[in-house]
C-alpha positions as CSV (number, residue, x, y, z in Angstrom):
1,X,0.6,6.9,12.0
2,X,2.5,9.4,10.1
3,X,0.9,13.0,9.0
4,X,-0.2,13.4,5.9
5,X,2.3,14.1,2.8
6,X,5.0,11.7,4.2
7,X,6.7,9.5,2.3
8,X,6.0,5.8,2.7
9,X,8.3,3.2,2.0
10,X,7.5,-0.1,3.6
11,X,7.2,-4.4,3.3
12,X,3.9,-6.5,3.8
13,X,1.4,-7.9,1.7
14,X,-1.0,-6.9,-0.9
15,X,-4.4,-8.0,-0.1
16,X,-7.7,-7.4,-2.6
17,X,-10.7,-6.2,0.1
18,X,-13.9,-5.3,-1.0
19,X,-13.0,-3.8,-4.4
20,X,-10.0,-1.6,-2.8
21,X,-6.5,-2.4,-2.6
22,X,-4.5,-2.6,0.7
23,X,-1.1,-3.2,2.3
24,X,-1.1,-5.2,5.1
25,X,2.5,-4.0,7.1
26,X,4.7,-5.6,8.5
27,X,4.7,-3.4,11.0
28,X,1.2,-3.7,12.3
29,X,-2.2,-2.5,10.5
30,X,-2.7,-1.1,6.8
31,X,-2.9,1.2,4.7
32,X,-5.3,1.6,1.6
33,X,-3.9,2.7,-1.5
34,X,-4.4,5.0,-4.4
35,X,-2.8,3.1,-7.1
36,X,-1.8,4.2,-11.3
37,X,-2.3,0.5,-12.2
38,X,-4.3,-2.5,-11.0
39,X,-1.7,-5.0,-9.6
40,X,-3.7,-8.1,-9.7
41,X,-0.6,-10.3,-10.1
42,X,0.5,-9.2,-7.1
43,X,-2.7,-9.8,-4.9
44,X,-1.8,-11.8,-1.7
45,X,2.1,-11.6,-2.0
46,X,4.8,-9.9,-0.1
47,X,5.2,-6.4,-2.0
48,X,7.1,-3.4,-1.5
49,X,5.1,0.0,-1.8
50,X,6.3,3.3,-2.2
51,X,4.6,6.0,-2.1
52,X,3.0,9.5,-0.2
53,X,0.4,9.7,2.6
54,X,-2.4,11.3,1.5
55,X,-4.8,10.7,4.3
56,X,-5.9,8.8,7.3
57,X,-4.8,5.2,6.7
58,X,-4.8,5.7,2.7
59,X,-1.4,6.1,0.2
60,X,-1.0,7.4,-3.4
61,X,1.0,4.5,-4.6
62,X,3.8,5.4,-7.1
63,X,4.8,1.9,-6.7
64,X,4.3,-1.4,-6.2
65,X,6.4,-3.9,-6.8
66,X,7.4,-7.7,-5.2
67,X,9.8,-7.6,-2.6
């Protein structure tokens, strides 16, 4: 994975686990996610996130958004 205040800008699928929101990447693993708004409408669909890595594994999410 990337260090931490890179900017993240990748495909997968928004999954709902355990109370926490995550992307599940295209490219292999996931990342959990700080998010501004609850996208429920989004849950289980192929999004695209934007956003900056803030620590292990977990992204403030300035955006979510179906891709």
């Amino acid at each position: 994975m990337s260090g931490i205040g890179t900017r993240i800008d990748e495909i997968g699928t928004l999954i709902l686990d355990g109370g926490a929101f995550y992307l599940r990447r295209d490219l292999g693993g996931r990342y959990e996610l700080e998010l501004h708004r609850t996208p429920v409408d989004l849950v289980e669909k192929r999004v695209r996130l934007v956003g900056t890595l803030v620590g292990a594994g977990l992204v403030n999410a300035e955006g979510v958004a179906p891709a």
